[in-house]
C-alpha distance (Angstrom), angle and dihedral (degrees) to the residues before:
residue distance angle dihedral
X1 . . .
X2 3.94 . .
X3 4.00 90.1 .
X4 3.09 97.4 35.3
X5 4.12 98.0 64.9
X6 3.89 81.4 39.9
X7 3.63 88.7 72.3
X8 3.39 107.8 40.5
X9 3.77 87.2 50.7
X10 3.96 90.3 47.6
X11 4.02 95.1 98.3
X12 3.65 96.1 -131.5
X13 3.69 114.5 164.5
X14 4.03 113.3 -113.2
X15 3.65 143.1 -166.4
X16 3.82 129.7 -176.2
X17 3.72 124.6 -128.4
X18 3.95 141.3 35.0
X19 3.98 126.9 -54.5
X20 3.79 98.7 -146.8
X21 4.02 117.2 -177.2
X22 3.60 113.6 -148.2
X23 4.09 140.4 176.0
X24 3.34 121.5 -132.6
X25 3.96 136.4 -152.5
X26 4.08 117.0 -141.8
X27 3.41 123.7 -147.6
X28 3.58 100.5 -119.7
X29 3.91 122.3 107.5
X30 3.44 111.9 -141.3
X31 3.96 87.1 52.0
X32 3.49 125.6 126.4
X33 3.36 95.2 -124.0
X34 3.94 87.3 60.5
X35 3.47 98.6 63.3
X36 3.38 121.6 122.1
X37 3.93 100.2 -142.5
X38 3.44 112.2 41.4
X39 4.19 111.1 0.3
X40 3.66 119.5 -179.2
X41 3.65 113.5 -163.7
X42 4.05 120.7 -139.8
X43 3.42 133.6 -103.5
X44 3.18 142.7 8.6
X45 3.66 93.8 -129.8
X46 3.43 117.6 172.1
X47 4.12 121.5 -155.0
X48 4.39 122.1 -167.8
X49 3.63 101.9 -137.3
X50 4.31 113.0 -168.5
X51 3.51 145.9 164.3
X52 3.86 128.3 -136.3
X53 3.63 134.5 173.3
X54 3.52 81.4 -10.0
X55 3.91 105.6 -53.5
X56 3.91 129.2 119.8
X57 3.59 114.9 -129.6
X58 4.05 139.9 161.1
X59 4.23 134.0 -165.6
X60 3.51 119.6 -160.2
X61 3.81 110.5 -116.0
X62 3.84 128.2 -144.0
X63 3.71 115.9 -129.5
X64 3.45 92.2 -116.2
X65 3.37 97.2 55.7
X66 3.71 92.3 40.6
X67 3.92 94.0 89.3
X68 4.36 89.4 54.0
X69 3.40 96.8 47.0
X70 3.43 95.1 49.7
X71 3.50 91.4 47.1
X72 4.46 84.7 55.8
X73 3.40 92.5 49.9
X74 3.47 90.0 57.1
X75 4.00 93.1 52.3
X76 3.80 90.0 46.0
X77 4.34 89.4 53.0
X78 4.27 83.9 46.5
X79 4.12 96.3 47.6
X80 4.32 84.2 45.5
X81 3.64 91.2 52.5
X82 3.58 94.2 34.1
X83 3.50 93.6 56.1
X84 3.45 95.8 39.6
X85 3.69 87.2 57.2
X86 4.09 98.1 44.4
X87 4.09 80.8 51.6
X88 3.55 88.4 61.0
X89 4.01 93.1 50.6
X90 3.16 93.9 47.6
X91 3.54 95.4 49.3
X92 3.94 91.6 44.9
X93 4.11 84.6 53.3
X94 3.70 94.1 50.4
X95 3.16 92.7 53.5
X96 3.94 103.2 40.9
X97 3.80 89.0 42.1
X98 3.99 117.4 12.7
X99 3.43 138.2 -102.7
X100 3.83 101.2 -69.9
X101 3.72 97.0 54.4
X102 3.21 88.4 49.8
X103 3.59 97.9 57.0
X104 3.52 94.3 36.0
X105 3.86 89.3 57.4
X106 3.76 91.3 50.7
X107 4.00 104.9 41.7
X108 4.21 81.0 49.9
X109 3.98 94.9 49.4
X110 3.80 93.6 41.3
X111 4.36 87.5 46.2
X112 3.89 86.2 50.1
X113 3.75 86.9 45.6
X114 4.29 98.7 56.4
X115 3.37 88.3 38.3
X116 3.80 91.5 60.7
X117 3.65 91.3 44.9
X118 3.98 95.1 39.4
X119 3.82 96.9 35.9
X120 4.12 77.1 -132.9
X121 3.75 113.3 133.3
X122 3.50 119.6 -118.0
X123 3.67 125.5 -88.8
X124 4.17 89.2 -115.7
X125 3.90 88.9 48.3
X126 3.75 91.6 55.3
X127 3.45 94.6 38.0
X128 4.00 88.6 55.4
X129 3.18 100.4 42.9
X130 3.79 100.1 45.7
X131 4.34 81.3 52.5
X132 3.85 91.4 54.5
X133 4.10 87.4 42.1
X134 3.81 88.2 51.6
X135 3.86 95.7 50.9
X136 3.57 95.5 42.9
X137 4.03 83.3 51.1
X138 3.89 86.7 53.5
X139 3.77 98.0 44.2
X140 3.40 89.8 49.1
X141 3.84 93.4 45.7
X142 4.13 84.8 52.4
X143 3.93 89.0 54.7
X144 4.07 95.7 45.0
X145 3.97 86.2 44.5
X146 4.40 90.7 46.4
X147 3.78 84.6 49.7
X148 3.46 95.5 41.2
X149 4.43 84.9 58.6
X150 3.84 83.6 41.2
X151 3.65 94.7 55.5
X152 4.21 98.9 49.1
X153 3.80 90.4 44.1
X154 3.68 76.2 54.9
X155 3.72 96.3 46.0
X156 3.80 91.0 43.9
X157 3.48 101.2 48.0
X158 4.21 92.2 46.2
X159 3.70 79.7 47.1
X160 3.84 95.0 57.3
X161 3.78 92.7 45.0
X162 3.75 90.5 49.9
X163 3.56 86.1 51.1
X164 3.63 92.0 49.1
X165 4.16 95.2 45.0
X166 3.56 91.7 45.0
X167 3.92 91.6 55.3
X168 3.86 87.7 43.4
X169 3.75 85.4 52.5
X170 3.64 93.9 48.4
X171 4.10 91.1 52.3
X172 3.53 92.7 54.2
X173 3.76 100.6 42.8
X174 3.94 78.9 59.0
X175 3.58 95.3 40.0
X176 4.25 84.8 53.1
X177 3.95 90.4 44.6
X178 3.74 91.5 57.2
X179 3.81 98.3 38.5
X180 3.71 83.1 54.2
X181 3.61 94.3 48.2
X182 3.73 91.0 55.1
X183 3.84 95.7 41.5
X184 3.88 83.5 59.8
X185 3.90 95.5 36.4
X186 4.42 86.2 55.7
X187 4.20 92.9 37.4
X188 4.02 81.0 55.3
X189 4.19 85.5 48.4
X190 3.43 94.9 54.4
């Protein structure tokens, strides 16, 4: 099924019908392709005949061209039969394995397909990835907002014990100022 979505998404140019080459005889008499011995017809020409929505039709085609359309015509009878024969498959699927495996299997081949084409990622692939890059954004949101707690328990508790240093400090600077005051109070004694 893989190659067969490959080429109907490979952006070929196509035209319906036949390219038929063909020799023609003029109505002149002293024409080569009158004579008796050895005529030789003119041309090639080369004419597209078609049908659509049921009506026969036909363009004349310049040699030049003759080579292109051909080549079209060819495209259009390969995207008929290939479509024909991805119909079947996906018939045959449906009925083997229902109609949302069947889908599933098809949206996925024909994503893997433009992206190949595109170099674009498919829609899945995006969609995955941009989950995984959203949960790793939360997880790592969680973590920064854990340390974040960690960090003013932190600043709290270094806080406190400045607090409680600081007053310790300031009870012993007074505790010096009076010992000092005394020291000098009992060297004035003696």
């Amino acid at each position: 099924m893989k190659d067969k979505i490959a080429i109907m998404l490979n952006g070929k140019l196509m035209l319906p019908g036949t390219l038929a080459e063909y020799y023609n005889v003029c109505g002149k008499t002293p024409c080569r392709c009158k004579d008796k011995d050895n005529p030789q017809k003119h041309g090639p020409y080369f004419q597209l005949s078609y049908n659509l929505r049921d009506k026969n039709s036909s363009i004349s085609v310049k040699k030049r061209d003759a080579e292109l359309i051909r080549q079209m015509t060819d495209n259009y009878r390969i995207h008929v039969q290939n479509t024909q024969d991805l119909s079947l498959e996906l018939l045959e699927l449906y009925k083997n394995e229902g109609y949302q495996t069947m889908i599933d299997k098809y949206e996925r081949l024909i994503e893997h397909e433009i992206s190949k084409k595109t170099g674009a990622r498919p829609e899945s692939a995006v969609l995955r990835e941009t989950k995984t890059s959203l949960e790793k954004w939360k997880n790592k949101s969680i973590e920064r907002r854990i340390e974040i707690e960690k960090l003013k328990v932190k600043v709290r508790d270094l806080s406190a014990s400045r607090d409680n240093w600081k007053s310790k400090a300031v009870q012993t600077g007074t505790a010096v100022k009076e010992l000092q005051a005394e020291v000098l109070t009992l060297k004035k004694n003696s």
